[in-house]
N, C-alpha and C positions, 0 to 999 in steps of 0.2 A: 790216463793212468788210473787204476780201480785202487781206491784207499780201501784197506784191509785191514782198519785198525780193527779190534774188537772192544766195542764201549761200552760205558754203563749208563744207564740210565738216571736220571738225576734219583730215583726211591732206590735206587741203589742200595745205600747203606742200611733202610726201613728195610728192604726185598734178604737181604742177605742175615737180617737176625731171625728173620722170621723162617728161613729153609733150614731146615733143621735136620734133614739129608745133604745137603749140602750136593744136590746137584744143579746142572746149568746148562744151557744150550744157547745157538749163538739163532739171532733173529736179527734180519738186515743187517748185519754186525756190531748186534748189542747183544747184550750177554743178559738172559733172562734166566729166573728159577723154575726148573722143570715142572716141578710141584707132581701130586697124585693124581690123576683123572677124577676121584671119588671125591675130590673136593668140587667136583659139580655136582651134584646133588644138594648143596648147601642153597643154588640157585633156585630151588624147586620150594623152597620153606622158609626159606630167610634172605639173605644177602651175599653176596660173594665181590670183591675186591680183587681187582689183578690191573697189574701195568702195561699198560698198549702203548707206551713211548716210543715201540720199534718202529708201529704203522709209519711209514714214508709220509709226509706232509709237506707239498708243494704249493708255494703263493704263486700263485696266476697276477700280475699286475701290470693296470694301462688301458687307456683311453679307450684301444678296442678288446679289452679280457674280454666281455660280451659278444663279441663276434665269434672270438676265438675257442674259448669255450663250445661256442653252438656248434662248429664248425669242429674240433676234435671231438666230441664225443657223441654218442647213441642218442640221446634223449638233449632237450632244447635247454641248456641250464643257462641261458641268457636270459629266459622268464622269471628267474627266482629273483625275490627279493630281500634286502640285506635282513640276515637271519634265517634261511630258509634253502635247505639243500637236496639233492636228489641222489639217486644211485643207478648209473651209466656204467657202459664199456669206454674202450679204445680202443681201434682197429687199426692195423698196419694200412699200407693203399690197396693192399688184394684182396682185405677181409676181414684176414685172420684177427684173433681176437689179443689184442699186447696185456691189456688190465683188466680189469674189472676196481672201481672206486666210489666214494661218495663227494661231489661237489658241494661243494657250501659259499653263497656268498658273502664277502663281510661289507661288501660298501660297492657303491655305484659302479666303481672301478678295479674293485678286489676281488679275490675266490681263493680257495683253499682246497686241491684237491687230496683227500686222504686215503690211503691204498696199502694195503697187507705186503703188494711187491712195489717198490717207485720202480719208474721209467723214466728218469729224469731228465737226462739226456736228450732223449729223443723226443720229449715233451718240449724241452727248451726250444732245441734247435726248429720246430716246427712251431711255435713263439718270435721267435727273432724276423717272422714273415710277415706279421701284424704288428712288429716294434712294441711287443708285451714282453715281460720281465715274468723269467720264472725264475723263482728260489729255492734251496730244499730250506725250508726251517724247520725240519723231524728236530734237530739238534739245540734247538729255542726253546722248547715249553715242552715240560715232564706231562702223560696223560693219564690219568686211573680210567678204569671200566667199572660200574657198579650194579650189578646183574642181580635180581630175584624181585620178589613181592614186597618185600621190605625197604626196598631201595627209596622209593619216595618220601616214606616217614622218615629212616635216616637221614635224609637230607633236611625232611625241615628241622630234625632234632639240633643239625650241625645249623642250625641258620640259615641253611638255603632255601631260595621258593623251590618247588620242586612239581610246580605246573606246567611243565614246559611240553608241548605238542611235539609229537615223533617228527624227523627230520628238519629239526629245528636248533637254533643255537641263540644265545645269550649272555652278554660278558655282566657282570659284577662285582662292586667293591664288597668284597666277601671279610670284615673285620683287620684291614688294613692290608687285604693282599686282593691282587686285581687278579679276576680268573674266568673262564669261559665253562658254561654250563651246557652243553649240548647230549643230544640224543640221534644219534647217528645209529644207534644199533638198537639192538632189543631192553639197552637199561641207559645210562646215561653214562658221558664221559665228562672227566672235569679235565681243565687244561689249564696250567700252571705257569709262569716262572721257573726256571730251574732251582733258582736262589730259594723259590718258597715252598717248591718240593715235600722237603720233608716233615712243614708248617703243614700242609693241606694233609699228607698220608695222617699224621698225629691229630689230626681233628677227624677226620673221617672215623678211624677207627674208635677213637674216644667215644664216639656219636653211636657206632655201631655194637658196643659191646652191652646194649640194650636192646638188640637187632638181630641176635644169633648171626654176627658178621664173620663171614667166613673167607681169610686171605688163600686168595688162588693161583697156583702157578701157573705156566703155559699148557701142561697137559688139562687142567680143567677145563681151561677158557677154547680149546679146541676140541674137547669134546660138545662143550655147549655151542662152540660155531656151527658142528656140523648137523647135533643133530636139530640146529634149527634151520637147517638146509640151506649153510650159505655155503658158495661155490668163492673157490678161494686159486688164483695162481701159485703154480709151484706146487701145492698139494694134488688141487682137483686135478690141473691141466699145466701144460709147458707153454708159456706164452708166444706166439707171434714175433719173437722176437724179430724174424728174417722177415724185409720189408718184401720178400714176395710170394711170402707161403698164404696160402689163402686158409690153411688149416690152424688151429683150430679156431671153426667157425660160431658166430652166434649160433644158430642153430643146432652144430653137432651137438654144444655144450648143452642145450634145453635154454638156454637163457634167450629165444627173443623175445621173452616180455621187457627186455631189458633196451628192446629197438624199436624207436619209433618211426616207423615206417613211411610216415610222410614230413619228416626230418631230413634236412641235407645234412651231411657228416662223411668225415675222410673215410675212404675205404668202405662203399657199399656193400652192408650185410648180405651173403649170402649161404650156399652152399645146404646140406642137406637139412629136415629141419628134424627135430630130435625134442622129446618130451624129457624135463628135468623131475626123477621119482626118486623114491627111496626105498632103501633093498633092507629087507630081515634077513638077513643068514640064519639059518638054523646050524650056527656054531658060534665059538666064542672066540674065533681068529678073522682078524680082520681081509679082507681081500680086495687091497685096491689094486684099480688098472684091471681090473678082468673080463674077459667076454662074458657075456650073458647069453644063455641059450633058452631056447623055449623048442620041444619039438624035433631037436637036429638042426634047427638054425638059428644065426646067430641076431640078436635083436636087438644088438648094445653094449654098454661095456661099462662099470664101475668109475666111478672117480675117485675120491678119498673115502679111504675106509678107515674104520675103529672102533673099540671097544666100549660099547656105553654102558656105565656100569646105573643107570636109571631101567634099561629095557634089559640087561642081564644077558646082552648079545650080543655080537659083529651089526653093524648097520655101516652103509655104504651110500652115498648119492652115486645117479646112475644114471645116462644117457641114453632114452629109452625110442625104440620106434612108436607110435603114437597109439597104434591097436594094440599093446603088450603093457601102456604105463598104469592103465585100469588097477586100482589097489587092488591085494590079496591074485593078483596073478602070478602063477607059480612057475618060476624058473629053475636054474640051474649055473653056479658060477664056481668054474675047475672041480665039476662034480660035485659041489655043497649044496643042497636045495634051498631055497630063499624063495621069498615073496615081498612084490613089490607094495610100497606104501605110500600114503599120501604125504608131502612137505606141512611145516615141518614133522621130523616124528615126535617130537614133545617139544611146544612153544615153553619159552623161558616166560611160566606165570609175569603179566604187565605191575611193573608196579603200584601200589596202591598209592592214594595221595593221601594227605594226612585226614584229613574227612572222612575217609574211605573208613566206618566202621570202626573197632576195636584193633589195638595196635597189634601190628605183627612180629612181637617179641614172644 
């Protein structure tokens, strides 16, 4: 039976003084603040804050999680060592592609897989063949995102080291409250206690109002997902749910870099294989889901589109034939003329570490 509760997240009560439109939209069935899209741009100069508590977060646990792990997913994450995680698919047995996630593992015998859509379910039950224990615990520990150039000083300013290597994670006793410091994405995420919640948002921000810190709601944090060309389920694509659709495959999507090909893994990648680009609309309406034409035929088709208010235009990720993903090659999508572009179309500037020069205030 599907629980339909609608939750909050433990910044909850933080997230709701600060929406001062007072709007909300539901994510895995938590209740986020919409927020402006134009609050990405904050990312590009300063810093920007937003709550990723919705992302799905399943403990992998047991003597064979290392088997198990190498055996469901794209890439070998049985090699990682505690601290140190990677970003794979999931594929039904015909192919088709379920997730898209980042593994991490925290101990000999643990992992933590995190993901924009959970599968949980069907991660389990494909668990219980290896006598591993999977859990959801999205519902354990509140998470922040900390996006821009700034992000690294604000951290040491709040007392954290802020050295930590991309696709990596680290717990610490952070002033009496225990918390995980990881970078799974383009800035860092901190991971909390529920209970200490709204301890860490009150410090963060404290830290950052030397930092030009700017609180982001969901529309920001999804313009900055896309346009740093990450390919997301449910937005880009419909997941694989049916265990015998071979569609949509790694390849349609552009993502085999995402498969390691001399990797054993459920559900052998196939199918046609497809270049991941990025589309310039010469308009300011977004257009997902649509063919692409070059010529009178058709060469591909849009995934998630949006309005980025950095490039002052529609931009789109796009599934491209391999002779057509060439930048500045000129299309055509429901009649709008567009040109394709290189991933991403603006990296979210790395943050600077505290050495790094004169401060980013």
């Amino acid at each position: 039976m599907t629980d339909e509760r609608l939750r909050a997240t433990p910044f909850h009560a933080r997230v709701a003084e600060a929406n001062r439109f007072n709007l909300w939209e539901n994510r895995g069935g938590f209740t986020l603040a919409s927020g402006d899209p134009q609050e990405a741009l904050a990312a590009r100069f300063g810093a920007v804050l937003g709550d990723v508590s919705w992302h799905g977060r399943a403990s992998i646990c047991g003597p064979r999680a290392g088997e198990f792990v190498s055996c469901l997913l794209t890439r070998d994450a049985s090699r990682l060592r505690p601290g140190e995680a990677l970003k794979a698919l999931w594929l039904n047995d015909a192919g088709g592609v379920r997730g898209i996630g980042t593994i991490a593992r925290l101990g000999p015998e643990s992992f933590v897989l995190v993901s924009a859509v959970e599968d949980l379910r069907w991660i389990a039950d494909a668990a219980a063949l290896y006598n591993v224990t999977v859990r959801d615990v999205t519902e354990e520990e509140g998470v922040l995102t900390l996006l821009g150039p700034a992000a690294g000083k604000l951290l040491a300013a709040a007392g954290l080291p802020a050295d930590l290597g991309a696709l990596a994670l680290r717990k610490y006793f952070w002033r009496g409250l225990d918390i995980t410091l990881s970078r799974l994405s383009d800035g860092y995420e901190l991971w909390c206690a529920p209970d200490d919640a709204l301890i860490v948002w009150d410090r963060i921000v404290k830290a950052g109002r030397s930092f030009a810190l700017c609180l982001a709601g969901q529309g920001a944090l999804d313009t900055l997902d896309l346009e740093s060309g990450i390919v997301r389920p449910d937005r880009d694509f419909a997941p694989a749910r049916d265990g015998f659709s071979p569609e949509p495959s790694p390849g349609s999507l552009g993502l085999g870099g995402l498969v390691d090909r001399d990797h054993v893994f459920n559900g052998r990648a196939g199918g046609p294989e497809k270049v991941l680009a990025g589309i310039l609309l010469d308009s300011e309406t977004p257009a997902p889901q649509t063919v692409l034409m070059r010529g009178g035929h058709v060469v591909g088709r849009t995934l998630g589109s949006l309005l980025s208010p950095a490039l002052r235009r529609a931009i789109a990720l796009a599934a491209l034939d391999a002779d057509t993903a060439a930048p500045r090659t000129a299309l055509t999508a429901a009649g709008v003329t567009c040109r394709t572009t290189a991933l991403p179309f603006l990296p979210i500037p790395a943050p600077l570490s505290p050495g790094d020069g004169k401060s980013a205030s």
